[in-house]
C-alpha positions in Angstrom: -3.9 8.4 22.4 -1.0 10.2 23.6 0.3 13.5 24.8 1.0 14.3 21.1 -2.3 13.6 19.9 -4.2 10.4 18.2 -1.2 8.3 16.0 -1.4 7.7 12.3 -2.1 4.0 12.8 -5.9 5.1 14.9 -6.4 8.0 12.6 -6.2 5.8 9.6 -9.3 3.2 11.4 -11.1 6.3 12.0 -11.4 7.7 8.7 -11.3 4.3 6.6 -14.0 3.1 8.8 -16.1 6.5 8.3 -16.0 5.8 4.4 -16.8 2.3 4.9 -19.9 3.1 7.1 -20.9 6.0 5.1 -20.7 3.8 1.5 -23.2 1.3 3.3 -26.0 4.0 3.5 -26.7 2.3 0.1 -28.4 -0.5 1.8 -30.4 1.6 3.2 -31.2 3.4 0.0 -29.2 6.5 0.9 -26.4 7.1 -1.5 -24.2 9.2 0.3 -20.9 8.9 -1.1 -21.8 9.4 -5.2 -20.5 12.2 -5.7 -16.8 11.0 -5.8 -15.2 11.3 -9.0 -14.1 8.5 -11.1 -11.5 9.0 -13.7 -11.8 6.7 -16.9 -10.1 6.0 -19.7 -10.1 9.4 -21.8 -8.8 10.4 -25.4 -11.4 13.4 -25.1 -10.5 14.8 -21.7 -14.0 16.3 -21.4 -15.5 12.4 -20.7 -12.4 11.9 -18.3 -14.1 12.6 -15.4 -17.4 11.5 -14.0 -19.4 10.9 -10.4 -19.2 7.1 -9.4 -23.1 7.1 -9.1 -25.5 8.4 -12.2 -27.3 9.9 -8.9 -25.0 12.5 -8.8 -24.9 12.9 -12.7 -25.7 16.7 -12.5 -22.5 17.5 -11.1 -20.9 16.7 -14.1 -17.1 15.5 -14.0 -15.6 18.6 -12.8 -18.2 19.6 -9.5 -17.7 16.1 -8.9 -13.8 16.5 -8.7 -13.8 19.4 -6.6 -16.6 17.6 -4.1 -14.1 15.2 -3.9 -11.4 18.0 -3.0 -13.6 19.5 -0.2 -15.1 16.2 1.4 -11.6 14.9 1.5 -9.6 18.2 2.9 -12.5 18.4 5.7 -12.1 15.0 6.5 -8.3 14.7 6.6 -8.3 18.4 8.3 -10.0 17.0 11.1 -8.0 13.9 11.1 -4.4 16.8 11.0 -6.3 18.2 14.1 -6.4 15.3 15.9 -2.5 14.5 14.8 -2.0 18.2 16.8 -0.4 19.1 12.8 0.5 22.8 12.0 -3.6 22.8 10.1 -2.3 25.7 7.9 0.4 24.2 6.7 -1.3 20.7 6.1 -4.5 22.5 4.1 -2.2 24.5 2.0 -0.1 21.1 1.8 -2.8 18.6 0.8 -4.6 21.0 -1.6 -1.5 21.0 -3.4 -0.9 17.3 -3.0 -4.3 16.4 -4.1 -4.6 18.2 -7.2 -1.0 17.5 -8.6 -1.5 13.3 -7.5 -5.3 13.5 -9.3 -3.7 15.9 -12.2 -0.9 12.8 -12.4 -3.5 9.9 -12.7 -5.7 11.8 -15.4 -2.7 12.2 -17.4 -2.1 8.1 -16.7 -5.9 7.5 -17.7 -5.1 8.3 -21.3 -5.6 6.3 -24.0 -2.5 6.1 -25.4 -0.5 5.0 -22.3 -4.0 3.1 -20.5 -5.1 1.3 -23.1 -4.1 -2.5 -22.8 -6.4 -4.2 -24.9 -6.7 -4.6 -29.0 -10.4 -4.6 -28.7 -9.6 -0.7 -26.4 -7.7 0.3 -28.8 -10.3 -0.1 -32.0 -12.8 1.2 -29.4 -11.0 4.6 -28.8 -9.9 4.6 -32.7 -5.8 4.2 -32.2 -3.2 1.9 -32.9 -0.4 1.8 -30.2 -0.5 2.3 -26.4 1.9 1.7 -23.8 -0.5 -0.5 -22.2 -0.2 0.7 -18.5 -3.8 0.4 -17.6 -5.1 3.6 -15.8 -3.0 2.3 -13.3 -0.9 4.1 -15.5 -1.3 7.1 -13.3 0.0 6.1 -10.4 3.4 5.6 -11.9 3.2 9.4 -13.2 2.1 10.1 -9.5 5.5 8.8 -8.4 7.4 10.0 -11.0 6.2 13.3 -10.3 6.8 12.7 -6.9 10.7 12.2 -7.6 11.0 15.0 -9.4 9.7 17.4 -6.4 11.4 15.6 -3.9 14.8 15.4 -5.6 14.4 19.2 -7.8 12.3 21.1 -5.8 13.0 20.8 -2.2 11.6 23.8 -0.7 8.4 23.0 -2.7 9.0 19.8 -0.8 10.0 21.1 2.2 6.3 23.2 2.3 3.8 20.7 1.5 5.8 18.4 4.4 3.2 18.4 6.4 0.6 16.3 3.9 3.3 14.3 2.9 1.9 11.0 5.1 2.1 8.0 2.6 2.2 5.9 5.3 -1.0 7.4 6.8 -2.9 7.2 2.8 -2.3 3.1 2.5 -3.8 2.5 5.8 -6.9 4.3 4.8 -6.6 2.8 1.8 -5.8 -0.8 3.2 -8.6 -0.1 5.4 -11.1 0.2 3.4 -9.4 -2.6 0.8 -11.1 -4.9 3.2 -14.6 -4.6 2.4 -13.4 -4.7 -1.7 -12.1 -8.1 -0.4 -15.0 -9.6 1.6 -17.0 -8.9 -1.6 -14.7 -10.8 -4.1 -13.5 -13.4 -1.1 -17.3 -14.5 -0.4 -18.0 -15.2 -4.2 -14.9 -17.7 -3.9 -14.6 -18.6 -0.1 -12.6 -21.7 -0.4 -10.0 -20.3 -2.5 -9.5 -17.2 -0.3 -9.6 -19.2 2.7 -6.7 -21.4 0.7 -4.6 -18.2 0.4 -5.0 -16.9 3.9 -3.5 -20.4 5.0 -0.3 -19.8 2.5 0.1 -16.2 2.7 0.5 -16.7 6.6 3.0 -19.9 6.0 5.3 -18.0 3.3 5.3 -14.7 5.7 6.6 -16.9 8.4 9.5 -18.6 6.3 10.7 -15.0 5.3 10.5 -14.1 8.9 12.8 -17.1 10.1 15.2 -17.1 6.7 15.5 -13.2 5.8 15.9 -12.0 9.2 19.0 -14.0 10.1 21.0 -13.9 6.5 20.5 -9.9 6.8 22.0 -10.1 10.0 24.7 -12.2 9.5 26.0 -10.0 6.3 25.4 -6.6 8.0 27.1 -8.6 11.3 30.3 -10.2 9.8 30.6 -9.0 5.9 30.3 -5.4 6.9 31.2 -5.1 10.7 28.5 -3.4 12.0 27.4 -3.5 15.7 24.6 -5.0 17.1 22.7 -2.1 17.5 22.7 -0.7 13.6 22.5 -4.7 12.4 19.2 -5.3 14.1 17.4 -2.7 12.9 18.7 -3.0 9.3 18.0 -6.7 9.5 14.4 -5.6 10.5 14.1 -3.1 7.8 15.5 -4.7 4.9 14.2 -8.4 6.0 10.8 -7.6 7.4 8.4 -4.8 6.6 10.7 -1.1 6.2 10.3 1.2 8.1 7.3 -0.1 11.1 9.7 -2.7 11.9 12.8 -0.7 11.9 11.4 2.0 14.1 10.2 -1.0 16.2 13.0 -3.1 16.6 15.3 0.3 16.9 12.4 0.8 20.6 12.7 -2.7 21.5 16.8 -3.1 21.6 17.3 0.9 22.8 18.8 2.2 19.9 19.8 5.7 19.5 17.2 7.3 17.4 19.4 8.0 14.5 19.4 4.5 14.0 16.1 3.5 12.9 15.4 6.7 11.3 18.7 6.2 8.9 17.4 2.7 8.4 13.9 4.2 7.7 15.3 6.7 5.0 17.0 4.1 3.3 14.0 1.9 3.6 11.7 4.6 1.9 14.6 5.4 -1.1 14.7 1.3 -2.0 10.6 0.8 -1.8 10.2 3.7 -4.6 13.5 1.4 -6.7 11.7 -1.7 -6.6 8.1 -0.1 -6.9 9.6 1.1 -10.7 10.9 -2.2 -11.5 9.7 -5.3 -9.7 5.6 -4.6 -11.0 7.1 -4.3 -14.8 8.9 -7.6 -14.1 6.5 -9.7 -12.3 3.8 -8.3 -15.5 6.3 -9.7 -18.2 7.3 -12.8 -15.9 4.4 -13.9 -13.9 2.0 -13.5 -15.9 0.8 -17.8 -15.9 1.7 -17.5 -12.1 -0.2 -14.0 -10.6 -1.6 -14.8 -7.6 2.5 -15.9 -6.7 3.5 -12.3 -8.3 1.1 -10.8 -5.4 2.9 -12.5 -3.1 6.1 -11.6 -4.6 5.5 -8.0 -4.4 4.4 -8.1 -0.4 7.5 -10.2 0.6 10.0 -8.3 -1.6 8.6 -4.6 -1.5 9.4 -2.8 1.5 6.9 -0.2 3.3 2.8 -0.8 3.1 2.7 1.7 0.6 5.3 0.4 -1.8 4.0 -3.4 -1.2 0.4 -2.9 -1.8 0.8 -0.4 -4.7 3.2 -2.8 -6.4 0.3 -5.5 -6.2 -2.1 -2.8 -8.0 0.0 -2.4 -10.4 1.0 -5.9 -11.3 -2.5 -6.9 -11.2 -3.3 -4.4 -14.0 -0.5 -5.0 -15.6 -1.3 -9.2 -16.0 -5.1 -8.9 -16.0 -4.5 -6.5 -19.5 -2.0 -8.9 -20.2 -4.7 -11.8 -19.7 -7.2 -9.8 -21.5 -5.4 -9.4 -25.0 -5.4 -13.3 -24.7 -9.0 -13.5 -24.6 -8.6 -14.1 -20.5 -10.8 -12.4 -17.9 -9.5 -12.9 -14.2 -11.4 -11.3 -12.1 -10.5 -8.4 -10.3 -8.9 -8.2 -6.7 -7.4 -11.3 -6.2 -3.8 -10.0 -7.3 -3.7 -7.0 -5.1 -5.6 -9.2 -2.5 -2.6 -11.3 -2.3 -0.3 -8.8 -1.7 -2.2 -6.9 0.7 -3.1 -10.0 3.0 0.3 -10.8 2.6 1.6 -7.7 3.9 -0.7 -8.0 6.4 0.6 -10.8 7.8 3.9 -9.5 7.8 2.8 -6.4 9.8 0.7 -8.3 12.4 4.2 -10.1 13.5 6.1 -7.1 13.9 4.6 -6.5 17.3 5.7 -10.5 18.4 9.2 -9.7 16.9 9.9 -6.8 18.5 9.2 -8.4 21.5 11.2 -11.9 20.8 14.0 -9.2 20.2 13.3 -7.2 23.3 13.5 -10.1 25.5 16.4 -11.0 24.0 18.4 -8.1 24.8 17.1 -7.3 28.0 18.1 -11.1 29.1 21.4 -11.7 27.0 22.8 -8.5 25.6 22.4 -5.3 27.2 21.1 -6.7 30.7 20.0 -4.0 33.1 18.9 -4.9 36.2 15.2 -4.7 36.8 14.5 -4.3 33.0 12.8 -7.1 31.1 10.5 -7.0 27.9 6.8 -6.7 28.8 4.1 -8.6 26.8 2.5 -5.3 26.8 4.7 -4.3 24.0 3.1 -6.7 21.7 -0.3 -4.7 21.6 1.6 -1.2 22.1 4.1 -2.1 18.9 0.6 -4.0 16.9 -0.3 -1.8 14.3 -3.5 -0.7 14.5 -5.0 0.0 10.8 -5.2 -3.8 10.3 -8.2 -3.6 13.1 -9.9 -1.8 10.2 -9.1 -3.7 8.0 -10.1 -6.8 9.4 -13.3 -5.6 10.6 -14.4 -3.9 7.0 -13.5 -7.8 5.7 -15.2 -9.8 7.9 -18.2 -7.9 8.2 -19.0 -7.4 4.5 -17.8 -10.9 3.9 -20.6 -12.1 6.3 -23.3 -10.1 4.9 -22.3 -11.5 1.7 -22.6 -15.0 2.7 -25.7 -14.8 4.6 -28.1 -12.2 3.1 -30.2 -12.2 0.2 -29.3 -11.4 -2.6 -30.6 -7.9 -3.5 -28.9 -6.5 -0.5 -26.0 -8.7 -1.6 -26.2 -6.4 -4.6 -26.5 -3.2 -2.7 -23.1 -4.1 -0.8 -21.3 -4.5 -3.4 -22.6 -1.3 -5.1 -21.6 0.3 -1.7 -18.2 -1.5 -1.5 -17.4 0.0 -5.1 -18.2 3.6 -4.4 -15.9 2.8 -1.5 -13.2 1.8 -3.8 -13.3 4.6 -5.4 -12.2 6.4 -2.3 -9.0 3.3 -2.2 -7.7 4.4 -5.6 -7.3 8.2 -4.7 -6.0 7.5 -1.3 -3.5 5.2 -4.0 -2.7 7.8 -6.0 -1.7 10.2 -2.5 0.6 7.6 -1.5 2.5 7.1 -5.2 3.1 11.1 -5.2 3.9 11.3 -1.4 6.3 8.4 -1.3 8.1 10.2 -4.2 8.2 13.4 -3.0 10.3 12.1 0.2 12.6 10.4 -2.0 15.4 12.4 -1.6 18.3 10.7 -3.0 20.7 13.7 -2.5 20.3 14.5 0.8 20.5 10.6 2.0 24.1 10.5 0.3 25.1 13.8 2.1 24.1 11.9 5.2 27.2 9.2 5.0 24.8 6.3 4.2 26.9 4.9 1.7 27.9 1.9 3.8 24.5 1.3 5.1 22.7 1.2 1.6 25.4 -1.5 0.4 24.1 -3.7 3.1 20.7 -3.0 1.5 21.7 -3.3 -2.3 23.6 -6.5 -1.4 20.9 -8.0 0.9 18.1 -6.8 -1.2 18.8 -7.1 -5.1 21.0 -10.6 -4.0 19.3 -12.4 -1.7 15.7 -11.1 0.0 14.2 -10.3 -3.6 15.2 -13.9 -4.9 14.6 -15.8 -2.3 11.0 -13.7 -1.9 10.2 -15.5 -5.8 10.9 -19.0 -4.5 8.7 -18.8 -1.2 5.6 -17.5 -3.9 6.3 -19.9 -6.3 6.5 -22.7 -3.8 3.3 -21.8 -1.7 1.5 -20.4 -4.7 2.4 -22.0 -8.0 -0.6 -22.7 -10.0 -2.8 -20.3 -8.3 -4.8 -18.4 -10.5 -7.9 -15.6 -9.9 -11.2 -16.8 -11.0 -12.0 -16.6 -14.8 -14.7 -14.3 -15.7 -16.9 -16.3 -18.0 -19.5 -13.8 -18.8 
């Protein structure tokens, strides 16, 4: 809490643990959440939409559409009230935001660019697709997304205040967990496996990106201490969280990390269009390393975990037209645990950095870096996301199995929930893409650093540290 109301990060715990608690009345034999749509694969856009639960079957596709509309708008209204947000402006915002990102991800859920299978595509009577999954829509989300941000800016401008990508993945990595407890328990030793390597490849980008960053935006480009740390941060370590942070912990000028930030923010929506397609043509005999790739290469949570969605459609149809099954999960687990990680040691490293200019570089007497920061700077949605994990991967492991069965009926309903808080974040990440009005800003020498450090060095080096910690991983087979 604070004088300007609950943060993002608590909100995000709130209402990720709400859906999470809610989806488990079906242990209980209360199915509260069914009514939330689920959009499939469609060449007759009157089967496009259905409940998740054939409880609910009378509401028919479209009631269970706009149920999903109102349950979300009073829920996230109340969540704006507790941000203290202008609530007018954030209803009228998020009722436009919803509708255009679920409008977006029906259009990607059509056959002809979802489809990735040959056995699909006899199914639904055609003979080409673009093969993009249904994942498909998020990528129209974002496209979408640009074109508002960059062509309609007052359009932009007036939906501002439900533009909160950062505040959509949280929930969404929140509630991610209990997905993952689900598929982790029915392969413990290989999750526990990855845990171990994710944590060892998040620290060797830590120690190697860190300091190159530095050291170019230092002596290749000149810049002072005060703009190189934060860009080091930003660029190196996880966007904008630890930019903002490091910016606090070495007493920036504000400018600084929010510059940083913007830049941050235009590169994540750069790679997000390109690294996925790469990793799904590349990686496609290494994808549990292509998970990883996207978490240490992608900046933002948003970017990173959407880029693991869509690289794990992107090889699982791949693996499919080859007569393979992987199960589903393990990709985007990858890259969210991963990311994870990463954002647990922004807290430590903003402190390591504090302490280091309050004792060698801008020394001011009776000033000295607190241990306190740690927990103030720790971002709080991975609480959630922990506690969602751990609890449903305990039930899994230790209770019978028809309410083994009920959790994981429960934890899919509350999937459904994770890909439209997706599909928000793909259309809000895009809509504060402005690309014009970061060049107007003088930025030009600050995105060099980025382009150099990123598309030469961080991106490359990201490849070898999966490859070396996660060669020959592969998600389980599906043999039934």
């Amino acid at each position: 809490m604070s004088g300007k109301g609950l943060s993002e990060d608590w909100l995000s715990v709130i209402i990720g643990l709400l859906i999470f608690v809610l989806a488990l009345g079906q242990v209980g034999g209360i199915d509260l959440l069914g009514w939330v749509v689920k959009t499939d694969v469609w060449m007759d856009l009157s089967k496009a939409l259905s409940p998740v639960s054939k409880a609910y079957a009378g509401l028919g596709g479209v009631g269970a559409l706009i149920a999903t509309y109102v349950g979300l708008l009073v829920v996230m209204t109340a969540g704006a009230v507790a941000l203290r947000a202008d609530i007018g402006r954030f209803i009228a915002g998020f009722t436009a935001v919803f509708w255009i990102s679920y409008l977006c991800w029906i259009i990607g859920s059509y056959a002809h660019f979802a489809v990735n299978t040959p056995a699909a595509m006899r199914e639904f009577g055609i003979n080409w697709s673009l093969q993009l999954t249904a994942e498909g829509g998020f990528v129209v989300a974002l496209l979408v997304g640009l074109i508002v941000g960059n062509f309609l800016p007052d359009f932009a401008k007036w939906m501002k205040e439900a533009t909160r990508p950062e505040l959509y993945i949280k929930i969404a990595i929140v509630i991610l967990g209990g997905f993952l407890g689900i598929v982790s328990a029915e392969k413990l030793s290989l999750a526990t496996s990855l845990m171990f390597l994710g944590l060892a490849s998040i620290i060797v980008a830590y120690l190697i990106f860190w300091a190159v960053v530095y050291y170019v935006a230092r002596v290749w480009f000149g810049f002072s201490r005060e703009w190189a740390a934060p860009l080091a941060s930003g660029i190196a370590v996880c966007g904008v969280s630890a930019a903002i942070a490091t910016g606090g912990a070495i007493r920036a000028r504000p400018m600084i990390p929010i510059m940083v930030s913007s830049l941050v923010v235009i590169f994540a929506v750069v790679e997000l269009l390109i690294l996925p397609f790469v990793a799904g043509e590349f990686l496609d005999q290494q994808p549990i390393a292509a998970g990883a790739w996207m978490a240490l290469s992608v900046k933002t949570d948003g970017a990173a975990v959407a880029s693991g969605g869509i690289t794990e459609a992107l090889i699982l149809g791949k693996a499919a037209a080859q007569g393979i099954k992987y199960q589903a999960g393990w990709i985007l687990g990858t890259a969210a645990t991963v990311k994870v990680f990463i954002d647990i040691f922004i807290g430590v490293w903003a402190f390591v950095l504090a302490w280091i200019w309050t004792r060698h570089i801008d020394v001011r007497k009776g000033e000295t870096a607190k241990v306190s920061e740690i927990w103030d700077r720790f971002p709080k949605f991975i609480i959630g996301y922990v506690v969602t994990f751990l609890i449903i991967l305990l039930v899994a492991l230790t209770a019978s199995a028809p309410v083994v069965a009920k959790v994981k009926a429960a934890m899919g309903e509350a999937n459904t929930f994770r890909g439209i808080f997706f599909v928000l974040t793909f259309f809000t990440i895009g809509v504060m893409s402005n690309f014009r009005k970061l060049w107007e800003e003088g930025i030009g020498r600050l995105a060099a650093v980025y382009v150099l450090a990123l598309f030469g060095f961080v991106i490359w080096v990201g490849l070898a540290i999966s490859l070396l910690f996660f060669a020959g991983v592969k998600p389980p087979i599906i043999t039934s």
